[in-house]
N, C-alpha and C positions, 0 to 999 in steps of 0.2 A: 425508340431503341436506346438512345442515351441513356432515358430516365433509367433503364433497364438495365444499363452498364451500371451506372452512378448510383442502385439499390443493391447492387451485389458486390461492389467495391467498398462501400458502409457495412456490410454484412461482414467481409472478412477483418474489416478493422475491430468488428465488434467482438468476434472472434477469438482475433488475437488478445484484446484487452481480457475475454474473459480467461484463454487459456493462462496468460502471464499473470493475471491475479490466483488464477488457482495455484498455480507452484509456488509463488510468492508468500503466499499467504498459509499455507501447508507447510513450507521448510521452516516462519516464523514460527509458527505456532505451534510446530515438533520443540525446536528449540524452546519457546516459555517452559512448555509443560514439562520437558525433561528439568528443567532449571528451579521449576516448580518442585518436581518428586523430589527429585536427587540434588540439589545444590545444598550448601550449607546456608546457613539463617540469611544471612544480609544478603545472596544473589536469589534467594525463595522472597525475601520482601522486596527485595528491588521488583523482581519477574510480577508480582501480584501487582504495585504498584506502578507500571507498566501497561497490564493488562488493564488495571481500572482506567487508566488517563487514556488510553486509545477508545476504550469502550463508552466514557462519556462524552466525545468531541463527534461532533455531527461529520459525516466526510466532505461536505462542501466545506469545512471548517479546515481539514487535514487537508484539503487540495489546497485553500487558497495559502495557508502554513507551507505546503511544501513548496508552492512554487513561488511566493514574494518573499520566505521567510528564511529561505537559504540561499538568497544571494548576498545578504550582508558578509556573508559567510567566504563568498569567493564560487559559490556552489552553482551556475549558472545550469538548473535545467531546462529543457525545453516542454512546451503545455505536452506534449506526448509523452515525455520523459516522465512527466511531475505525477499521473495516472496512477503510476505503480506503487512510490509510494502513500501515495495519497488514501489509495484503495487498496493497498495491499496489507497495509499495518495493522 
């Protein structure tokens, strides 16, 4: 009966990580694309050149970046914390 608790408490963490990447990764990607259409020159290359550097970094690469890479920073996340943007970018 545990194991049965301890498979549907993983289930809603799973859950939760997909629903918080879906809006994450939805309100970013509204934002590129409008910055994309409509910005003027230098926030349409920045936004391109944004999109490429997310799009070739593996995401085991963007997790282990968020979460060792922003504490020099002062940025102390937690491995739960680090998920989102790790995966959401």
């Amino acid at each position: 009966m545990a194991g049965v608790v301890l498979a549907f408490d993983q289930a809603l963490i799973n859950v939760e990580l997909l629903l918080g990447l879906i809006a994450l990764s939805l309100i970013v990607g509204i934002v590129v694309a409008l910055l994309q259409v409509y910005g003027n020159r230098f926030l349409t290359k920045l936004m391109l050149r944004y999109e490429w550097f997310f799009r070739e970094i593996p995401e085991l690469a963007l997790l282990l970046l968020t979460y060792f890479g922003l504490r020099p920073f002062g940025i102390n996340l937690t491995p739960v914390l680090c998920r989102y943007p790790g995966f959401g970018a």
